[in-house]
C-alpha positions in Angstrom: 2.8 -15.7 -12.5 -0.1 -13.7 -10.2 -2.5 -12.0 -11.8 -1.4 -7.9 -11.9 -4.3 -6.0 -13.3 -3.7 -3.1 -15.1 -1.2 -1.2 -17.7 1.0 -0.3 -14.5 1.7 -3.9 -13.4 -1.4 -3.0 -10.7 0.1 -3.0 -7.2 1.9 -5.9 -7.0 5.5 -5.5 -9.2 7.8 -8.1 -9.0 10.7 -5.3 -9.7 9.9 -3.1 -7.4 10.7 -3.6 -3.7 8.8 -0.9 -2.1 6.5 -1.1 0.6 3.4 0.7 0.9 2.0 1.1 4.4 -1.3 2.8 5.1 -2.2 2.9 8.4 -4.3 6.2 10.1 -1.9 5.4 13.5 1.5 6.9 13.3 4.0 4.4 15.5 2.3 2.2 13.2 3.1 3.1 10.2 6.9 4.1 11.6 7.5 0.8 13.3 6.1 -0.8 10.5 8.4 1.3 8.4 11.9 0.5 10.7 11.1 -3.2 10.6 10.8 -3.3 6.8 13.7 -1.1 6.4 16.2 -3.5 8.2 15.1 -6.0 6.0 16.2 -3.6 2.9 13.0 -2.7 1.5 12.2 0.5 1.0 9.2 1.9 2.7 6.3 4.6 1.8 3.8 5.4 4.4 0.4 6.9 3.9 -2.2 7.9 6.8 -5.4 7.1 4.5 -6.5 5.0 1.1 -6.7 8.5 0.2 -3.4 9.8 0.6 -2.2 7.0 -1.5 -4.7 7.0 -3.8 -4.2 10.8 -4.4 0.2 9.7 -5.2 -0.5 6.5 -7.1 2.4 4.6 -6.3 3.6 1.8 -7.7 4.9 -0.6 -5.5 5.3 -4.4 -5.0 3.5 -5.0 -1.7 0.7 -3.1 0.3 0.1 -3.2 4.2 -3.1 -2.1 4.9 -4.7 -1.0 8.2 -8.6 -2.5 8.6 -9.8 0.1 10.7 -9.6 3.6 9.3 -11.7 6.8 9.1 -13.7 6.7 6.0 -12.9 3.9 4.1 -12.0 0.9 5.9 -8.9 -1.3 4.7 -11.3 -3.7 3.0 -13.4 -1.0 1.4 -10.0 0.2 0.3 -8.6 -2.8 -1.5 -11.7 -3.2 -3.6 -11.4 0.7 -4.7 -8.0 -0.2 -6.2 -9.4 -3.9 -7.9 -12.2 -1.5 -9.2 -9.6 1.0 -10.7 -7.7 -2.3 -12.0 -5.0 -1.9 -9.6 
């Protein structure tokens, strides 16, 4: 079984079958969204690390845009390790 990281289950949770996109470009993030949807998962969308930082969602996979304002996809992925998601 993967590794989880923290008391939550950390981002990836076998259970769950939501998406979570973060993406600063808008058609992204919707396309991304329709294309995910058809397939039955259910989709969340956020427009920075800090938008979904700021709802803490838990969910079972995360798409995640490299380049960004502020921090960059990369930069963003080691925030959540650090915060032991």
């Amino acid at each position: 079984m993967p590794e989880t990281g923290g008391e939550r289950g950390g981002v990836t949770n076998p259970d769950s079958r939501v998406v979570a996109v973060v993406d600063d470009d808008d058609a992204v993030c919707e396309s991304t969204r329709f294309l995910l949807e058809s397939f039955g998962f259910e989709v969340s969308t956020y427009s920075s690390g800090a938008d979904f930082t700021r709802e803490d969602p838990d969910v079972a996979c995360l798409i995640v845009d490299y380049w960004m304002p502020g921090l960059n996809g990369l930069e963003f992925v080691s925030e959540l390790k650090t915060r032991g998601r």
